[in-house]
ZAVO-500728 format. One record per residue (C-alpha): x negated, y, z negated; residue number from 1. Coordinates in nm, 4 decimals. Last residue first. Example, Ala and Ser with C-alpha at 12.3 -4.5 7.8 and 13.67 -1.06 7.14 Angstrom:
<atoms>
ATOM      east     north        up  num
ATOM   -1.3670   -0.1060   -0.7140    2
ATOM   -1.2300   -0.4500   -0.7800    1
</atoms>
This chain:
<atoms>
ATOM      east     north        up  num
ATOM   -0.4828    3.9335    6.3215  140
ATOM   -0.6470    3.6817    6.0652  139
ATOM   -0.4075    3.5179    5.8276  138
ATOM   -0.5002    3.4957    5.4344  137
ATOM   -0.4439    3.2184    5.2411  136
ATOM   -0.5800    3.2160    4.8348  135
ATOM   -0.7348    2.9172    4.5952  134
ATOM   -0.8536    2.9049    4.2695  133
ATOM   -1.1310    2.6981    4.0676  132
ATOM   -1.1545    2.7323    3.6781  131
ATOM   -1.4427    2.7704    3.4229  130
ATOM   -1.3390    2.8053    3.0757  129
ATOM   -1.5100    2.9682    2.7782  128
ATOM   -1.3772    2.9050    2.4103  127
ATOM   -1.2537    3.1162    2.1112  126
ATOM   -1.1458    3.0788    1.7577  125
ATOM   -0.9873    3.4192    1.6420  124
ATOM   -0.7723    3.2462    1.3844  123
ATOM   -0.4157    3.4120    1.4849  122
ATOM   -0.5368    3.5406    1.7915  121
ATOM   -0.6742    3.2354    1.9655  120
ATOM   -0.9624    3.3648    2.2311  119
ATOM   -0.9966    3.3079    2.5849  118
ATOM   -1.3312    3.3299    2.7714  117
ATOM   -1.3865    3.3393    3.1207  116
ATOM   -1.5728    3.1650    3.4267  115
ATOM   -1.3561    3.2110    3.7673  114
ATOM   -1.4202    2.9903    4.0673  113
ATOM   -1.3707    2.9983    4.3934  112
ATOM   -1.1833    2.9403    4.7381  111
ATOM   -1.0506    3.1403    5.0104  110
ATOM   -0.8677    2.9894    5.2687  109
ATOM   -0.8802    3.1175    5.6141  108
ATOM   -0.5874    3.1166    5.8550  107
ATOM   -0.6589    3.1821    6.2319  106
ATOM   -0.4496    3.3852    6.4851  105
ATOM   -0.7722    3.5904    6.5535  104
ATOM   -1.0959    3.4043    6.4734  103
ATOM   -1.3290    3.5412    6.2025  102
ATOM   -1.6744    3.6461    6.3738  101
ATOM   -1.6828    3.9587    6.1259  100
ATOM   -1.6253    3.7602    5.8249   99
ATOM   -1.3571    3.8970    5.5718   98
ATOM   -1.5219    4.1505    5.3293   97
ATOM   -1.4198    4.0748    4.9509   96
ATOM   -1.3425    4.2781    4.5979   95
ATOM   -1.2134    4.1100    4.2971   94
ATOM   -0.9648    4.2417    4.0867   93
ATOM   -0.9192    4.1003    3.6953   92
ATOM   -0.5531    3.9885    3.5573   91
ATOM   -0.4148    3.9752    3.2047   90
ATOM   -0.3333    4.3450    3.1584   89
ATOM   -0.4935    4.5140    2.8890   88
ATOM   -0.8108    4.2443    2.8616   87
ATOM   -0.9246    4.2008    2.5273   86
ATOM   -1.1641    4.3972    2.2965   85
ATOM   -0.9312    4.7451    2.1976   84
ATOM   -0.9187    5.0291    2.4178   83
ATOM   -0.8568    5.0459    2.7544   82
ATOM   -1.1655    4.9928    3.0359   81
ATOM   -1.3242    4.7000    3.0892   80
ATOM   -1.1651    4.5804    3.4021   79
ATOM   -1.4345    4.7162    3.6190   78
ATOM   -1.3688    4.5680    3.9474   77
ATOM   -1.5677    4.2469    4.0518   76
ATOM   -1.7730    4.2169    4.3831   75
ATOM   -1.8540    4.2034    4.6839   74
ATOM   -1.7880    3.8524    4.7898   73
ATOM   -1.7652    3.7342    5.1215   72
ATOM   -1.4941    3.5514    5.2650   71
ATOM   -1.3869    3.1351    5.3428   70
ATOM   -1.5312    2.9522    5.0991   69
ATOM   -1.7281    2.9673    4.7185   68
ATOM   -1.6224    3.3183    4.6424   67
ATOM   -1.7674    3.2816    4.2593   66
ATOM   -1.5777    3.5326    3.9805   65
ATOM   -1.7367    3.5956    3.6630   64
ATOM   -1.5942    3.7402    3.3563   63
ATOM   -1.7856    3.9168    3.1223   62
ATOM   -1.8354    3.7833    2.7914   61
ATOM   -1.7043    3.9873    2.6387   60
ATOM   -1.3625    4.1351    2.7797   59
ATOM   -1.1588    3.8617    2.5732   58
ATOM   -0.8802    3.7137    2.7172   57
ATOM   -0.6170    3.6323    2.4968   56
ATOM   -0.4006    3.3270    2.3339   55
ATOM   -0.1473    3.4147    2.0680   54
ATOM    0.1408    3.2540    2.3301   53
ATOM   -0.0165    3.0674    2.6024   52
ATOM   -0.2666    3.2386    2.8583   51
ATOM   -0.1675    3.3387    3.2255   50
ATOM   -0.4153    3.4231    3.3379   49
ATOM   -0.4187    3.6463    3.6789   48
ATOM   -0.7090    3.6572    3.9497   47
ATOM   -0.6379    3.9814    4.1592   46
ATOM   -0.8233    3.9278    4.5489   45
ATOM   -0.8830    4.2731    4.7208   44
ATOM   -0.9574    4.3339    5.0640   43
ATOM   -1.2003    4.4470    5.3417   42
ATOM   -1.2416    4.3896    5.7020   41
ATOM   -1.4864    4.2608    5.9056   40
ATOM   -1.2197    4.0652    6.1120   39
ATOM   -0.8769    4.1932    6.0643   38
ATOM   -0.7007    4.1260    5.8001   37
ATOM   -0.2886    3.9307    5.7064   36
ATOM   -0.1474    3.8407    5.3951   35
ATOM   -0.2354    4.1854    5.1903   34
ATOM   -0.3171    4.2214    4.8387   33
ATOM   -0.4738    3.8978    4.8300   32
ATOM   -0.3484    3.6741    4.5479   31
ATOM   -0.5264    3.4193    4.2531   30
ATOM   -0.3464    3.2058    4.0001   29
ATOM   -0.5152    3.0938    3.7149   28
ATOM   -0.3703    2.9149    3.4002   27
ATOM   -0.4884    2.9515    3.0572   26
ATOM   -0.6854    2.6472    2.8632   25
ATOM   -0.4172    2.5578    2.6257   24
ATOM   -0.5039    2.6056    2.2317   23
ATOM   -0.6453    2.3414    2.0417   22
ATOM   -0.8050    2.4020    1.6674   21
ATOM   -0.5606    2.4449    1.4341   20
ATOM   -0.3298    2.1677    1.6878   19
ATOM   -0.6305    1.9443    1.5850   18
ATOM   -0.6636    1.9935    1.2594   17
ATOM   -0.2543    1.9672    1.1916   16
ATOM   -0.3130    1.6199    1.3656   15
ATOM   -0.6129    1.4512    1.2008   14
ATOM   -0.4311    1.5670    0.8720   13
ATOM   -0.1230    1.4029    0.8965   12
ATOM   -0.3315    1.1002    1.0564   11
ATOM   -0.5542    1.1145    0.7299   10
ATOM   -0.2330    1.1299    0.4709    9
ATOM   -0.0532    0.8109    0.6971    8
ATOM   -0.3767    0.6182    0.6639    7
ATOM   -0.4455    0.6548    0.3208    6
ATOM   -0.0979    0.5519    0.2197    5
ATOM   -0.1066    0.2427    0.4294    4
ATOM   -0.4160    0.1402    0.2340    3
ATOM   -0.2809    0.2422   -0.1166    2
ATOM    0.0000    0.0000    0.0000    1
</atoms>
């Protein structure tokens, strides 16, 4: 009995532990600000999180963004601004030049990855995350 006792109390305490200590990894979603470029041209891809309840993104460290496919990278807005040590708005812009030898009529896919932290609110725990995203963009 002591036994069976001993195992209920540490499973009762495995599990408020870990829900203490998990929190969701936020989701990613990434859009152009236009559907449709020319070739050479340049645009603006916002990555969004979309964190669980009491989960933030922290503005240190800095968020990186890797165009792995499909435009060039040239670089990350400031998103630093605002007061206080998270993100205002949970979203960073990313600027890119479509490639100059782009086909018209074509569709390119833009891949890549975006390294951030997020941070639990109620016990300030926080963790880094590296996620891929995806975007469409038609060439005219």
């Amino acid at each position: 009995m002591k036994t069976l006792l001993s195992l209920f109390i540490f499973a009762f305490i495995f599990t408020i532990s870990s829900e203490a200590f998990s929190q969701a990894v936020p989701k990613v979603t990434a859009k152009t600000n236009k559907k449709t470029y020319s070739a050479g041209e340049t645009g603006v891809i916002t990555v969004s999180f979309k964190p669980a309840k009491n989960v933030k993104i922290p503005k240190e460290p800095d968020i990186t963004i890797n165009i792995t496919e499909g435009v060039s990278g040239t670089g990350i807005q400031d998103y630093t601004g605002g007061a206080g040590e998270y993100l205002n708005a949970n979203f960073v812009k990313y600027n890119f030049t479509v490639p100059a030898n782009a086909t018209s009529g074509s569709t390119v896919k833009i891949s890549g990855t975006v390294k951030f932290g997020y941070c639990n609110a109620d016990d300030g725990i926080c963790k880094i995350a590296n996620k891929n995203f995806t975007a469409t963009i038609k060439i005219k």
